[in-house]
N, C-alpha and C positions, 0 to 999 in steps of 0.2 A: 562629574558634576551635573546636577540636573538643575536648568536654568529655569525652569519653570520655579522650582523651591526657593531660588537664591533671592532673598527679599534685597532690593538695591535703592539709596534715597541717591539723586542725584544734586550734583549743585552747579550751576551755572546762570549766565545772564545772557549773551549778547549773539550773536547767531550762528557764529562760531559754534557756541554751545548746541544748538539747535540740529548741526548738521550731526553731532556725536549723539545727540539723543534718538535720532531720526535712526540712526547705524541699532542704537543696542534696540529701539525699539522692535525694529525690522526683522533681527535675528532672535526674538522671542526671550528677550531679557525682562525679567517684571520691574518695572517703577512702580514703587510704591508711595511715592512723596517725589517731588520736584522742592527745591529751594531754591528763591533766586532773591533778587532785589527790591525792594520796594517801590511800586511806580512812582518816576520821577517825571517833574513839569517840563514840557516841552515845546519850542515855537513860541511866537515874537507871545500869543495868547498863554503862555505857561500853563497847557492841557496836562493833567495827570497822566502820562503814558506808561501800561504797564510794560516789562520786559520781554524779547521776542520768546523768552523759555516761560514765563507766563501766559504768555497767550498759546501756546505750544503745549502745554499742560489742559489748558482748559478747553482746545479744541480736539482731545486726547480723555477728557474725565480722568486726569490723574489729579493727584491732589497738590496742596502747593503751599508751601512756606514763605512766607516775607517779612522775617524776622525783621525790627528796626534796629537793635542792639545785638550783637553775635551771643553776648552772655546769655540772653535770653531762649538761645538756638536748643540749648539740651530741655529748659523743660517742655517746646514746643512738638518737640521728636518724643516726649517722654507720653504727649496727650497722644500721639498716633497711636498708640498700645501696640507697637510693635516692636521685634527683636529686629534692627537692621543688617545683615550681614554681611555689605558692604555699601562703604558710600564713594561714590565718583563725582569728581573735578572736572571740571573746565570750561575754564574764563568765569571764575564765580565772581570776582572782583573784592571779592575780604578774603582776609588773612582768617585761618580758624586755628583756636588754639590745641593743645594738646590734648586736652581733657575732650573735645568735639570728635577729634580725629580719631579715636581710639574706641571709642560708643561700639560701632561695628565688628565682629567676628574676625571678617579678614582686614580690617584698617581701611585704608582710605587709597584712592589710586586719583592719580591727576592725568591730564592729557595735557600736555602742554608744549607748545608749537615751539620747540626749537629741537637745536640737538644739545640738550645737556651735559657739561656744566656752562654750554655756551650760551648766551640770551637766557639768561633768568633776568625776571621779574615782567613787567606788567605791559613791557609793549616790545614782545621778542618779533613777530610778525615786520613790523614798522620800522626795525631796527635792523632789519635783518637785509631789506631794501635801502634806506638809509645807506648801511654800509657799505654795499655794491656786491655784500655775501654771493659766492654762484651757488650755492648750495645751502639750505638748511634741513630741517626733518621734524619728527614728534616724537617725544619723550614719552613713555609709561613711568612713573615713577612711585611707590610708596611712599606719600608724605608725611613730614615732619612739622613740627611747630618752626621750624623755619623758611626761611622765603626759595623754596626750587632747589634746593639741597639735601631733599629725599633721596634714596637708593633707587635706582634704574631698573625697570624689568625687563622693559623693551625701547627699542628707539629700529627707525625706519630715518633714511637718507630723502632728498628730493631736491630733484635739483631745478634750479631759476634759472627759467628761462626767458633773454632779455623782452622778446615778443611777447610774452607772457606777463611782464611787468607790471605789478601794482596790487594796492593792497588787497581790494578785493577779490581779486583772479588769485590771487595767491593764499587769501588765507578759505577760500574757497578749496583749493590742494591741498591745503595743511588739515582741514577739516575730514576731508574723505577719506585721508591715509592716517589720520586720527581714529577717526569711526573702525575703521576695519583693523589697525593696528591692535586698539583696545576690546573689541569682541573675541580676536584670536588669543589675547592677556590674559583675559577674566579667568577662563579653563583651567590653563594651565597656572596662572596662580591660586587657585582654588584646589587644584587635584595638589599641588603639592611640587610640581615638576619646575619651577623659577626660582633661582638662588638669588636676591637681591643684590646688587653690584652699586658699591658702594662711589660717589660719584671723587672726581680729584678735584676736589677746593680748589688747588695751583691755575687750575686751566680755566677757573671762573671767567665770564662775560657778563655784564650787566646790561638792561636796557631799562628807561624812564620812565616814569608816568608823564606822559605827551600833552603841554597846555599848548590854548590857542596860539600863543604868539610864539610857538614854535615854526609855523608854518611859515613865518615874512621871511623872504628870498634877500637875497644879501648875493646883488649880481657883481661881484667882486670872487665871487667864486667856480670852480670851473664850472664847466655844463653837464658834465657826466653828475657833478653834485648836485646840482641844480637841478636837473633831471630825476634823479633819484627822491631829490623831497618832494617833487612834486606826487610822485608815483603813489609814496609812502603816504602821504597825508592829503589824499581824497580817497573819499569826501570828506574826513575827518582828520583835522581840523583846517583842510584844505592849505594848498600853499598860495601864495598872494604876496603882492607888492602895490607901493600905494602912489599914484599920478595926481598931485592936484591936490592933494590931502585927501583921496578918497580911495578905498580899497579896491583892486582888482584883483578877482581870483582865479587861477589858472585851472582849469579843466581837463583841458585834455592837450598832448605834447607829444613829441617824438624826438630821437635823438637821430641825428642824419648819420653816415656812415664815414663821414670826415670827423665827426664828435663835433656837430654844431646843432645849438637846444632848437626846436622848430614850436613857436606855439602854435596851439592851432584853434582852440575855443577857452574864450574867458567870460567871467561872469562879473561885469563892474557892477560896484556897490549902485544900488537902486535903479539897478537895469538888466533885463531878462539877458540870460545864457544866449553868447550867441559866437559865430566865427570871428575868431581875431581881424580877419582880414576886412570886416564890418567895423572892428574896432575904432573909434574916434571921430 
């Protein structure tokens, strides 16, 4: 396979994506198009902000799709006047249909942070903490027009470690052994040398698309739990509980070695980050 020829459109969004694009970029993989989302309003001022693989394209002179409609996606790929011969996933945040997925030569490959068929869908990272997982990894998978039920190329183990806890130290991991997981892929699915492995339905796991008011603490629950949403959900969509009618959000924590939750920095509603122990 000569990588310089292999024309590749990428699709992702959030930064996640950024570290995977950072990996093929490195290793002399040609992007030839980026797609990602459409800049969305941001902050109390609702600022147009484009996506971290937008701005990643454009300090890069790669080019860049921001389709508003998906059906609109093939004839936007159709004006690049090129032949794509493979396109790559991860963390794009839309579903693409069949008719998208298949435009390319060699099909479509995803990266996607779990170990498959475990943690499919949209917030396997977050879930994976959540649950108190010691162990998850990243899937290569051939997609399908369904949701993370593609056939498997590769997958890579990693394990959680508790000092290591949180989501962005972790999906920081999940990214690096992503990036280098799918540069060793591309090859050898291209030469022909990958028999896709087809995934067991039966041993399915699901995770949610994650709203704000997932994060309120519900101290009726143990601490290891408690502990773990916090982890999971900063900065996004942060975990918090409300004194007074007014929101505190929990920053930063630790779990003692008896399993008692330790806060250590909050952020109350319309009052700067500061030590707990400043608190009130």
């Amino acid at each position: 396979m000569d990588k310089d020829k292999l024309k590749i459109i990428f699709f992702g969004t959030p930064e996640f994506s950024v570290k995977i694009l950072e990996a093929m970029d490195k290793n002399g993989f040609t992007l030839v198009a980026v797609v990602t989302t459409p800049d969305k309003p941001k902050g109390r001022k609702l600022v147009l902000t484009p996506s971290p693989v937008k701005l990643w394209a454009q300090e890069h002179n790669v080019r860049f799709l921001q389709p508003t409609l998906i059906k609109d996606l093939r004839i936007k790929i159709q004006d690049l006047r090129i032949k794509p011969d493979l396109f790559v996933v991860a963390s794009f945040g839309k579903i693409l249909p069949k008719e998208i997925l298949e435009i390319p030569k060699y099909g479509t490959l995803n990266v996607h942070p779990s170990l498959l068929p475990k943690l499919r869908g949209p917030s396997p990272i977050q879930t994976a903490i959540l649950n108190g997982e010691k162990e998850t990894g990243v899937t290569i998978m051939l997609m399908n027009e369904k949701m993370d039920e593609g056939p498997i190329l590769a997958q890579q183990e990693l394990r959680i470690k508790i000092q290591d806890l949180g989501f962005k130290k972790l999906e920081e991991e999940l990214a690096k052994l992503g990036g280098k997981l799918l540069i060793e892929t591309i090859p050898k699915w291209i030469d022909g040398k990958i028999t896709p492995q087809p995934q067991d339905h039966n041993q399915a796991t699901y995770s949610k698309l994650i709203k704000k008011s997932d994060g309120e603490i519900n101290w009726n629950e143990p601490a290891e739990k408690i502990y773990n949403k916090i982890c999971a959900f900063t900065p996004w969509p942060s975990a918090y509980y409300f004194e007074n009618g007014k929101r505190v959000i929990i920053t930063k924590t630790k779990l003692d070695k008896d399993g008692k939750l330790k806060i250590l920095r909050v952020k109350p509603e319309g009052r700067n980050e500061m030590d707990f122990i400043d608190y009130k």
